[in-house]
C-alpha positions in Angstrom: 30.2 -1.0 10.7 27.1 1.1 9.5 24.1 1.7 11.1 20.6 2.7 9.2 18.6 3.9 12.8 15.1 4.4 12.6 14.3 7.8 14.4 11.0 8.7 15.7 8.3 9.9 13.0 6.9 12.7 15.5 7.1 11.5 18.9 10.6 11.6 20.3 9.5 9.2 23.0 9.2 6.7 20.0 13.2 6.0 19.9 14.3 3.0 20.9 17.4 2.1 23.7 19.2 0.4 21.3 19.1 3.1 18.9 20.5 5.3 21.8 23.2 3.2 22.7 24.5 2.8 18.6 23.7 6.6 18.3 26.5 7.3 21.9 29.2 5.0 20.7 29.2 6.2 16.8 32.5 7.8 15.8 30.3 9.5 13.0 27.1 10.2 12.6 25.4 11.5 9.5 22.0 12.7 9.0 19.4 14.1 6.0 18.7 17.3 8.8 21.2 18.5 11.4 18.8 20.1 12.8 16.5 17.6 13.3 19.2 15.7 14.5 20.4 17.8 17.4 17.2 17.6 18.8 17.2 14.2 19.2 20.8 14.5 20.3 19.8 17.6 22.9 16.9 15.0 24.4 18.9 11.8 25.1 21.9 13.9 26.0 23.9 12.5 23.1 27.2 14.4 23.1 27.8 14.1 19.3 28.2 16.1 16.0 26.2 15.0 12.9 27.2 15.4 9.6 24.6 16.4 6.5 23.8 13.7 4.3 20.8 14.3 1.7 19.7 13.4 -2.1 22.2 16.4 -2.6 25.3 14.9 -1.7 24.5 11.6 -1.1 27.1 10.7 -3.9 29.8 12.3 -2.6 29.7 11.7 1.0 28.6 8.1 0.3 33.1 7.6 -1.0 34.1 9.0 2.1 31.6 7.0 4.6 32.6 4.0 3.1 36.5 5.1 3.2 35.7 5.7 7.0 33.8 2.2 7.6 36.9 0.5 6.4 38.9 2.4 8.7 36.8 0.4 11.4 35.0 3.6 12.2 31.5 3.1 13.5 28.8 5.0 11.3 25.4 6.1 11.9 22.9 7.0 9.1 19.5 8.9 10.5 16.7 10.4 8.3 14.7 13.3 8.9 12.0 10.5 10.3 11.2 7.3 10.2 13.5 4.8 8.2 16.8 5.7 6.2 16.0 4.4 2.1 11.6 5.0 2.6 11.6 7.8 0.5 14.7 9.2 2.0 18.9 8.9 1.2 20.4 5.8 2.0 20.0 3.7 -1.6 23.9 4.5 -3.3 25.0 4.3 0.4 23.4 1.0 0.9 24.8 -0.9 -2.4 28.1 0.6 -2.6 28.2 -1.2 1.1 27.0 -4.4 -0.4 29.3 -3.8 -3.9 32.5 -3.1 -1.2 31.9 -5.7 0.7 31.1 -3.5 4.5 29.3 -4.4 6.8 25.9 -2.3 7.5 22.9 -3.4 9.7 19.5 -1.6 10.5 18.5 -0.6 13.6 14.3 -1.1 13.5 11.9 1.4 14.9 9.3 3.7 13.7 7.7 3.4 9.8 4.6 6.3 8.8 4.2 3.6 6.0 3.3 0.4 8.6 1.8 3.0 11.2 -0.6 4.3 8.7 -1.8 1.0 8.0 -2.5 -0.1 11.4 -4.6 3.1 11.6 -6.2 2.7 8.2 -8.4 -0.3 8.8 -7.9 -1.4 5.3 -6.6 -5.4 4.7 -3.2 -5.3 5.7 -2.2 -8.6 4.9 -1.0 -7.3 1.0 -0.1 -3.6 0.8 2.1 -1.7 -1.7 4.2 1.2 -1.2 4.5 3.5 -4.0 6.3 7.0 -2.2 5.5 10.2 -3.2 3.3 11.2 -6.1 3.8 12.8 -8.9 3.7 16.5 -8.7 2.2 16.8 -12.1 -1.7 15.9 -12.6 -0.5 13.6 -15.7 2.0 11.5 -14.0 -0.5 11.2 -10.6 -3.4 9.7 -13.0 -1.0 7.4 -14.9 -0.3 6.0 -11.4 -3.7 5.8 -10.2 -5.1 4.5 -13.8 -2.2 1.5 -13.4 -3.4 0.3 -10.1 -7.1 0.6 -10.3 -7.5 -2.7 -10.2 -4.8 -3.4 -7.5 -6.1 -5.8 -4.7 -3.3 -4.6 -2.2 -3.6 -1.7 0.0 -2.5 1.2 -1.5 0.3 3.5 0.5 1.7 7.0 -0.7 3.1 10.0 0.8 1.6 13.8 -0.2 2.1 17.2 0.6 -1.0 18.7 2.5 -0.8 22.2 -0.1 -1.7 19.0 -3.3 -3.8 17.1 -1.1 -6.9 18.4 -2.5 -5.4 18.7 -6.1 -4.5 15.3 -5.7 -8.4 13.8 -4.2 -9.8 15.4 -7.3 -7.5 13.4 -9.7 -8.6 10.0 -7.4 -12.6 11.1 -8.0 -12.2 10.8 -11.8 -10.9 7.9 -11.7 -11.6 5.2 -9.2 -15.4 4.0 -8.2 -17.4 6.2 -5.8 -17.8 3.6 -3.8 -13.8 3.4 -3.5 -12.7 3.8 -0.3 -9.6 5.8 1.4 -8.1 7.1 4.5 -5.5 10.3 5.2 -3.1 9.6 8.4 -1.9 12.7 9.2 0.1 14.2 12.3 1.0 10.4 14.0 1.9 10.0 17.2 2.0 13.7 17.5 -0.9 15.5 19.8 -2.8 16.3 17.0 -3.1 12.8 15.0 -5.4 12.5 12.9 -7.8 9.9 10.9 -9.8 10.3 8.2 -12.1 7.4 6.6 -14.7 7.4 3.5 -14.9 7.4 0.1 -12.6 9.4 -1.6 -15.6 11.8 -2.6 -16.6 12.3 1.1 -13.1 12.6 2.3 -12.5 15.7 -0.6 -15.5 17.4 0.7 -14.5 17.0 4.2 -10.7 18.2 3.6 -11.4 21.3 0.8 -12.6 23.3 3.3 -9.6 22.9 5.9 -6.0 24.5 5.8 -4.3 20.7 6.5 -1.1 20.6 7.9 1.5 18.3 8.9 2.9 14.8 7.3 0.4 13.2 5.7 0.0 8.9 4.4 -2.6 8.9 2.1 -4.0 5.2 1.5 -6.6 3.8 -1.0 -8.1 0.1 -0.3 -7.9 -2.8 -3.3 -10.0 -3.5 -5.7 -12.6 -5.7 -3.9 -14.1 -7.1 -7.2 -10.7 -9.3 -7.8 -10.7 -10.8 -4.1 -13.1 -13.5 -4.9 -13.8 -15.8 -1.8 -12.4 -19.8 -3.7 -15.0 -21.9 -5.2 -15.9 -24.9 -2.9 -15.3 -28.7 -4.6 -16.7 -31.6 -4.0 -15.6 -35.0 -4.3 -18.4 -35.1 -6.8 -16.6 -32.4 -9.5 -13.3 -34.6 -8.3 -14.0 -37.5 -10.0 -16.1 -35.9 -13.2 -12.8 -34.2 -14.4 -10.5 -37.0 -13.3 -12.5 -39.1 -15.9 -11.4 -36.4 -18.7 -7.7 -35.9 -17.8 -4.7 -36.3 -15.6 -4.5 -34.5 -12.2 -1.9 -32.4 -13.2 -3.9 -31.1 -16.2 -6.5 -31.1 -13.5 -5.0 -28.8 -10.9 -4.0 -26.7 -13.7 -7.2 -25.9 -15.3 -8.9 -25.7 -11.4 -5.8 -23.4 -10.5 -7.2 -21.3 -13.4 -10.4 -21.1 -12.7 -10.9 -20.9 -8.8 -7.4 -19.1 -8.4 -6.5 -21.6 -5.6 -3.3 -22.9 -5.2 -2.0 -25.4 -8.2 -0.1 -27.7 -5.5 -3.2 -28.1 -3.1 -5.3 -28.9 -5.6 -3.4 -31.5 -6.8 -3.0 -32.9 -3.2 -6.3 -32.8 -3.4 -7.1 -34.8 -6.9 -4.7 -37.6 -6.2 -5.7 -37.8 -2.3 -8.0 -40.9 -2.0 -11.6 -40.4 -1.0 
């Protein structure tokens, strides 16, 4: 069996029993930093060994974990923080266990990308993921120039030394009015939110030395999350007299972007 364990993202107080428990009985445990690792091993008094496992030689390693998980050895998989996969090794591991045939399950616990979120005060109820950016100023405004007019919640990772680099890409292309929030430092003592448009949060950032991990999140395009056009039974029966309710609920779909099935509930429901 393998286990992908969610570590803490800066607090160590953030790991969970179970992940404790897996983390004691595992006959091998790898992780993207040792080092990292140990620490969490010298805290919970975890009397193991982990073994290195990066984007370096996450081919390689990835034939001999899954050699060792048929062997009925028990296999941990931690990340620097957070989850194994979110921007981290884990992905050849993951489908050579589902092309094999083993057996892996996730152990949940702490996410930057879901904490951020909860911080951010943006809608949370449609968000997109997108990693890192681009290190190049080319590839970072094709990205921002293809989501401009995203409605969902916006969620990246960025280094604090492009952070500025990367604010003054954002103010050339989205609306002033566009709105965005760092997350930096989580659950570590010096957390830290910042709100406002993305002009106001480059002039409130140029002039600091930032530090630490940062989320960086812009909110959705407003102007496509249109509140849905009230009918009456009035409009009900003018367009009933001019075609069938499935042509109906088609064209009002279209139109009011409500859902095609509820409208047609609607059309053929009796007054």
């Amino acid at each position: 069996m393998i286990y992908l364990i969610c570590t803490p993202i800066g607090n160590l107080n953030d790991i969970s029993l179970r992940s404790i428990e897996i983390l004691n009985s595992s006959d091998l445990i790898y992780a993207e930093d040792t080092r990292k690792a140990q620490k969490i091993f010298d805290r919970y008094k975890i009397d193991k060994k982990s073994f290195s496992f990066n984007d370096h030689n996450e081919k390689s390693k990835t034939k001999s974990i899954i050699k060792e998980a048929r062997a009925g050895k028990t296999i941990s998989l931690i990340s620097d923080a957070g989850a194994p996969l979110i921007s981290d090794p884990g992905y050849i591991l993951v489908n050579e266990c589902i092309k094999e045939n083993i057996d892996y399950s996730v152990i949940p616990g702490p996410s930057s990308v879901i904490n951020s979120l909860l911080l951010s005060g943006f809608p949370i109820n449609k968000f997109m993921f997108l990693g890192f950016l681009p290190r190049k100023d080319s590839e970072r405004k094709k990205v921002f120039e293809n989501n401009i007019k995203n409605d969902a919640t916006l969620v990246f990772f960025e280094s604090p030394k492009r952070l500025v680099r990367t604010l003054s890409v954002m103010q050339k292309i989205y609306p002033s009015h566009r709105r965005a929030v760092i997350c930096r430092e989580m659950t570590k003592k010096h957390e830290e939110v910042i709100r406002g448009s993305i002009s106001e949060i480059l002039s409130k950032v140029s002039s600091r030395d930032i530090k630490g991990e940062i989320c960086l999140l812009i909110e959705g395009d407003k102007d496509l999350i249109e509140p849905p056009i009230d009918l009456d039974n009035e409009i009900k029966d003018l367009i009933l007299r001019k075609m069938s309710p499935s042509e109906a609920a088609k064209l009002l779909s279209s139109i009011t972007r409500q859902n095609k099935r509820d409208l047609y509930d609607w059309l053929t429901k009796k007054s």
